[in-house]
C-alpha positions in Angstrom: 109.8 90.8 109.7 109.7 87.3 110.6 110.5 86.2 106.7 113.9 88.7 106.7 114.5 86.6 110.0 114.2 83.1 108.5 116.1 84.4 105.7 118.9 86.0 107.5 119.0 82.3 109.6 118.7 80.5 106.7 121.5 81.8 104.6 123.6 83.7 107.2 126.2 81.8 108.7 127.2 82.4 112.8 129.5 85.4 112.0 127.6 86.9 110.0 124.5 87.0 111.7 126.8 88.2 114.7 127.7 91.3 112.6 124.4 92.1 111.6 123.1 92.0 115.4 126.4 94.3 116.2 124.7 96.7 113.1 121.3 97.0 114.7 123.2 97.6 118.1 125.3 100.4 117.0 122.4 101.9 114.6 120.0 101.6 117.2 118.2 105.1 117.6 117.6 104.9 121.7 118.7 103.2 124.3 115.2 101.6 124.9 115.2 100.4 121.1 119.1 99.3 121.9 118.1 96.8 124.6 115.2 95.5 122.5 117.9 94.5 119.3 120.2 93.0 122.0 116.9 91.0 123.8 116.2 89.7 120.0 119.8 89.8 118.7 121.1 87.1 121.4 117.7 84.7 120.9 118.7 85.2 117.1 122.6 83.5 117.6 121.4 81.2 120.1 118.7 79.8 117.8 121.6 79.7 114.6 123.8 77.6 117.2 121.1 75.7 118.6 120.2 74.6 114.4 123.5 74.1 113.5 123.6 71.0 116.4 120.4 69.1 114.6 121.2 66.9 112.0 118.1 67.9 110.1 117.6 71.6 109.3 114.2 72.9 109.2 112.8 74.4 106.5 112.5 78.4 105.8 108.5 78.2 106.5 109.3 76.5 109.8 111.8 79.2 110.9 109.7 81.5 109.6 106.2 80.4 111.8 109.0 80.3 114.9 110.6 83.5 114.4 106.5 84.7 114.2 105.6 83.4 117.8 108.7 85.0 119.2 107.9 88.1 117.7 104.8 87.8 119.6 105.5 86.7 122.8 107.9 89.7 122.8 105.4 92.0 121.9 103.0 90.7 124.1 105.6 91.0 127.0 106.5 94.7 125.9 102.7 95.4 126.4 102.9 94.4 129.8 105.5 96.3 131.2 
């Protein structure tokens, strides 16, 4: 999952990315799920604006590792709920 991320980051630009978080929003198949893609969604754009401020973009493999630990930090903060 983390790859489609970096990729979707990497060649998306801010709109679009906004339409694909509106997607998983309005495909979402419970509420619970709903709230989890708008959690992730938002961190998604606000990382895509926070890149687009650095004068040196980092690389797919770097977004990719990134997009990994936040995938994990969310999982592990799911788990203790």
């Amino acid at each position: 999952m983390a790859a489609q991320m970096a990729q979707l980051l990497a060649t998306s630009d801010l709109e679009e990315l906004r339409e694909v978080v509106r997607r998983w929003l309005f495909d979402a198949p419970t509420e619970r799920v709903r709230n989890q893609y708008e959690v992730f969604g938002a961190k998604l754009l606000d990382m895509k604006l926070a890149l687009a401020e650095q004068p040196i973009q980092p690389t797919r493999e770097e977004l990719e590792q990134a997009l990994t630990m936040m995938l994990r930090l969310a999982a592990q903060s799911e788990r203790s709920r």
